[in-house]
C-alpha positions as CSV (number, residue, x, y, z in Angstrom):
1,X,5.8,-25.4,1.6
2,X,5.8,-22.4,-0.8
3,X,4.2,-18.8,-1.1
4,X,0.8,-19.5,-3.1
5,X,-1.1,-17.5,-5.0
6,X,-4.6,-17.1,-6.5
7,X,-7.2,-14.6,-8.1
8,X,-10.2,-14.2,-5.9
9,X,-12.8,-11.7,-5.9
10,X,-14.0,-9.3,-3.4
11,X,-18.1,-8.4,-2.9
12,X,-19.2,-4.9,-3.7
13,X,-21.9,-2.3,-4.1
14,X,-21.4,-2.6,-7.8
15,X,-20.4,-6.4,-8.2
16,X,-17.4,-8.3,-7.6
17,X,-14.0,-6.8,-7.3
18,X,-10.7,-8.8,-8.9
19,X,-8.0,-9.6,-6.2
20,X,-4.9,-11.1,-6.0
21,X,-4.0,-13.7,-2.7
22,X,-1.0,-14.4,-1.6
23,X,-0.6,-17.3,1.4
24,X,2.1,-17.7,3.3
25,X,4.3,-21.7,3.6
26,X,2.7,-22.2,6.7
27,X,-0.9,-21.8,5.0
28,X,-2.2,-18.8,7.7
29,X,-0.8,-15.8,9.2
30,X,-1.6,-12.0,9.6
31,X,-3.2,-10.5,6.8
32,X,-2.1,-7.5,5.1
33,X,-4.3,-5.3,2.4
34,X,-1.7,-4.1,0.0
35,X,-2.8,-1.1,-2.3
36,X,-1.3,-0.4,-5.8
37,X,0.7,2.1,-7.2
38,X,-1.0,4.5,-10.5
39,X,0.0,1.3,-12.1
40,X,-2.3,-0.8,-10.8
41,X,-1.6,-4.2,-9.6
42,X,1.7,-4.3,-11.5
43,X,4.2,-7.1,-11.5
44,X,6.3,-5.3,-9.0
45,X,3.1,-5.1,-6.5
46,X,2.5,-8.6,-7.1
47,X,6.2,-9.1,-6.1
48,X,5.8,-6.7,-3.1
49,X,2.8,-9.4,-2.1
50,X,5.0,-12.4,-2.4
51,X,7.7,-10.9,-0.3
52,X,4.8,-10.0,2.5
53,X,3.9,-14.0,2.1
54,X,7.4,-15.0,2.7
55,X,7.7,-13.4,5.8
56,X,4.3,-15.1,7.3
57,X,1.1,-12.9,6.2
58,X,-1.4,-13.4,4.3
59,X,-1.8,-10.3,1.4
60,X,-4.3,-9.5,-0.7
61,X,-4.0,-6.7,-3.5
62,X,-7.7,-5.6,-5.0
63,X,-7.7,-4.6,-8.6
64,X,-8.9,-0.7,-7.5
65,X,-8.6,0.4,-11.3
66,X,-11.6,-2.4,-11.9
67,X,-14.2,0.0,-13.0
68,X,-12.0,2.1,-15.3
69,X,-11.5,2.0,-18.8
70,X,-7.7,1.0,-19.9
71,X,-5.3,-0.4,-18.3
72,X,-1.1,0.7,-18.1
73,X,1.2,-1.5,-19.9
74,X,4.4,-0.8,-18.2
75,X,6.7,-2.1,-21.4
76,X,5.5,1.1,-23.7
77,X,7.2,4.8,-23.5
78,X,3.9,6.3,-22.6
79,X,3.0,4.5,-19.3
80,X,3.0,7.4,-17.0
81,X,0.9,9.4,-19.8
82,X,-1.1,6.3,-19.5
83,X,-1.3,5.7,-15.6
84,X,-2.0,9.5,-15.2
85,X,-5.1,9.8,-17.7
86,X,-6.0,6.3,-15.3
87,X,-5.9,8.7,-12.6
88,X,-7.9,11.1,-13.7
89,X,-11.1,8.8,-13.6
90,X,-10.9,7.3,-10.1
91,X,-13.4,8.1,-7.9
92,X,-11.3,8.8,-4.6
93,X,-14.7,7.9,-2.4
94,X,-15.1,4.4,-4.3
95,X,-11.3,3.7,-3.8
96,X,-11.8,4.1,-0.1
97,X,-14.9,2.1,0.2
98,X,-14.0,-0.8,-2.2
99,X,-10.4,-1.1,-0.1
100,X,-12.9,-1.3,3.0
101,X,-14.6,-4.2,1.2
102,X,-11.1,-6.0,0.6
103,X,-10.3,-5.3,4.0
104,X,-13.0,-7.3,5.3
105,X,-13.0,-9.5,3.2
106,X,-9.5,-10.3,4.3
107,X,-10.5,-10.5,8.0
108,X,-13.1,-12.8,7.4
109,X,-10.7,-15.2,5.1
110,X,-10.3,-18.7,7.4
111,X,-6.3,-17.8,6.9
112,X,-5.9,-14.9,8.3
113,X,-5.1,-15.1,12.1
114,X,-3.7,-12.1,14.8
115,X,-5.0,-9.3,13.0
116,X,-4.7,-7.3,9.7
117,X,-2.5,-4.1,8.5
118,X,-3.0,-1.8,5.1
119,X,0.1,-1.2,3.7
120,X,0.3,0.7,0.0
121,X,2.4,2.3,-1.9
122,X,2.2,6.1,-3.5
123,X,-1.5,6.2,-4.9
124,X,-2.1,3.4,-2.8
125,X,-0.1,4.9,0.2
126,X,-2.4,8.0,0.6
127,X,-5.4,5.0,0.2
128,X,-3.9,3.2,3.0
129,X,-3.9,6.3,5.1
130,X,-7.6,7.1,4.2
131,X,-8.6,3.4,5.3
132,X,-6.6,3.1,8.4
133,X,-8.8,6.7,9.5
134,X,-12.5,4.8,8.5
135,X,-11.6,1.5,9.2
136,X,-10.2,-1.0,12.1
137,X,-6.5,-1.8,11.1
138,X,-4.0,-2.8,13.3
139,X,-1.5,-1.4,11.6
140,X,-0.5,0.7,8.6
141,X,2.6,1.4,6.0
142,X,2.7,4.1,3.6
143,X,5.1,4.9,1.5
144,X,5.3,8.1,0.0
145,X,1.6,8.5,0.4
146,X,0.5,11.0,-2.5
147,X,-3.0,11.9,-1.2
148,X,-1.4,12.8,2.0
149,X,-1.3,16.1,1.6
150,X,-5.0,16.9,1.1
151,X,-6.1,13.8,3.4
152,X,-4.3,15.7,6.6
153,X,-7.3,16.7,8.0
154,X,-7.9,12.7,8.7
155,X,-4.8,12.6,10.8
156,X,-5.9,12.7,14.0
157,X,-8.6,9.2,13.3
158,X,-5.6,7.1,12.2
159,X,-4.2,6.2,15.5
160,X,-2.8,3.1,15.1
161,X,0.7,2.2,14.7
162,X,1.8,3.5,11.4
163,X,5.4,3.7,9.6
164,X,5.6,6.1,6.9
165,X,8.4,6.6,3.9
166,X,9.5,9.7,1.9
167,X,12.3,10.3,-0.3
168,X,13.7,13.8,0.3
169,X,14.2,14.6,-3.6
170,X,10.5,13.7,-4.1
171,X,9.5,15.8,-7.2
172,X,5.9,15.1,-6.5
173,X,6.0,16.0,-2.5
174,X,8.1,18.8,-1.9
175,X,10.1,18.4,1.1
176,X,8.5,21.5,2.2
177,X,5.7,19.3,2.6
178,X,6.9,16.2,3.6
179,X,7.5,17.8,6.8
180,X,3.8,19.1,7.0
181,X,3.0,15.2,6.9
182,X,5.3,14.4,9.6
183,X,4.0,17.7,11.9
184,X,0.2,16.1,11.2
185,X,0.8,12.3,11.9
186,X,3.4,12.3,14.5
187,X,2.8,10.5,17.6
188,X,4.4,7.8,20.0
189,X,3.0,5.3,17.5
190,X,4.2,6.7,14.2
191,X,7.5,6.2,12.4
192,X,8.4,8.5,9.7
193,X,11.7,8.2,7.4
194,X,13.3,10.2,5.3
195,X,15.6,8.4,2.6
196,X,17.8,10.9,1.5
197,X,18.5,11.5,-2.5
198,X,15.4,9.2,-3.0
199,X,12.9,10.4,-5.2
200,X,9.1,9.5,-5.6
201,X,8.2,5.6,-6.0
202,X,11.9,4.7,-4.8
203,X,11.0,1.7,-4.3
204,X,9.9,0.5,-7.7
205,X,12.6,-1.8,-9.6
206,X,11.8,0.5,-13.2
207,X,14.9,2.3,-13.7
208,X,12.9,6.0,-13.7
209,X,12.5,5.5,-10.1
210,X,15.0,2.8,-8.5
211,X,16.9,4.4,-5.5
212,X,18.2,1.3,-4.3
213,X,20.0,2.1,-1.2
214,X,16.9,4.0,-0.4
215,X,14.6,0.5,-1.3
216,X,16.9,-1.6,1.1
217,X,16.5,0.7,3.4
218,X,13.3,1.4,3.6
219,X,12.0,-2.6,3.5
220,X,14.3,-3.4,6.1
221,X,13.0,-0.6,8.1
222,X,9.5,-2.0,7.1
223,X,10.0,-5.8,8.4
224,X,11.3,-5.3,11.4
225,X,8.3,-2.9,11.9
226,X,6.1,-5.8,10.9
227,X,7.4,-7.9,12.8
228,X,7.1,-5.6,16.2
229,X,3.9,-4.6,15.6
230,X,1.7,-7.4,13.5
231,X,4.1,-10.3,14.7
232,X,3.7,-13.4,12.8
233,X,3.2,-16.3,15.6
């Protein structure tokens, strides 16, 4: 059996949300909300998801951008002019409560099995954060969370076991900062790595932001956390 994958929709106050699912070989698993980049749900988040799937969990990626108007196309020179001005009309509140809605409807998905995480990646890292504090997660992954910094306050209702990821040349989080994170999260249920030389979005294959010994790193780091703490039977 193979990863599969499907668009599904997701129920909320204003209508019905696009999503992406992800299912594992063995058909059921964990489940795992994972939340975009300022891209949106790009072909490397999609690829993020099937990895997830490979190793057991069930993922599902809502389309948070789904009210706005425009979308980022990735292949032209402007698309961080274009995923800023994105940005600029999201409704931080909505965010939060439509990634609640994709969170249960995740739970109540007939394949999901041994509980669910929020895992998401810079916009959608800081997101993650916000829905592990107003939600019930077992488990959360952020990396390089850019709302962090003003969502701090929230630190002491996210008290599950959580795994965070900086780079230490992050030109959008000083380091400076990133060390206010780690002062306001840390716990005996938090892990928090720095990946030196790594900048922001290390993670993502575009050339602008590739660190690659910093990527390896940090998803090795990642599925072994899984696997301790939302363990795929």
């Amino acid at each position: 059996m193979t990863v599969t994958t499907s668009l599904v929709t997701v129920p909320t106050r204003d209508g019905d949300m696009p999503a992406h699912l992800w299912l594992p070989p063995s058909g059921t698993g964990p489940g795992i909300l994972l939340l975009q980049e300022i891209f949106g749900v790009s072909d490397y988040i999609r690829s993020r998801g099937a990895d997830l799937a490979e190793l057991g969990y069930v993922v599902l990626a809502p389309e948070i951008y789904w009210r706005l108007d425009g979308s980022v196309d990735e292949s032209r020179p402007d698309f961080m002019e274009q995923a800023m001005a994105l940005l600029q009309q999201v409704d931080w509140e909505l965010a939060v409560s439509d990634s609640v809605a994709a969170l249960d409807t995740l739970r109540a998905r007939p394949e999901v099995s041994g509980g669910a995480g929020v895992m998401g990646f810079c916009f959608g890292g800081g997101l993650a954060f916000n829905v592990a504090a107003v939600a019930d997660v077992d488990v959360l992954v952020a990396y390089y969370g850019s709302a962090l910094p003003r969502l701090l306050p929230l630190a002491d209702r996210v008290d599950v076991p959580s795994l965070h990821h900086f780079g230490t040349a992050d030109e959008y989080i000083p380091l400076e900062t990133v060390e206010e994170i780690r002062s306001a999260v840390e716990g005996p249920e938090v892990e928090f790595y720095l990946h030196d030389g790594a900048g922001h979005a290390f993670d993502n294959p575009h050339p602008m932001f590739l660190h690659e010994p910093a990527r390896l790193d940090a998803w090795r780091r990642t599925t072994e956390f899984l696997e301790r703490r939302l363990p795929v039977e």
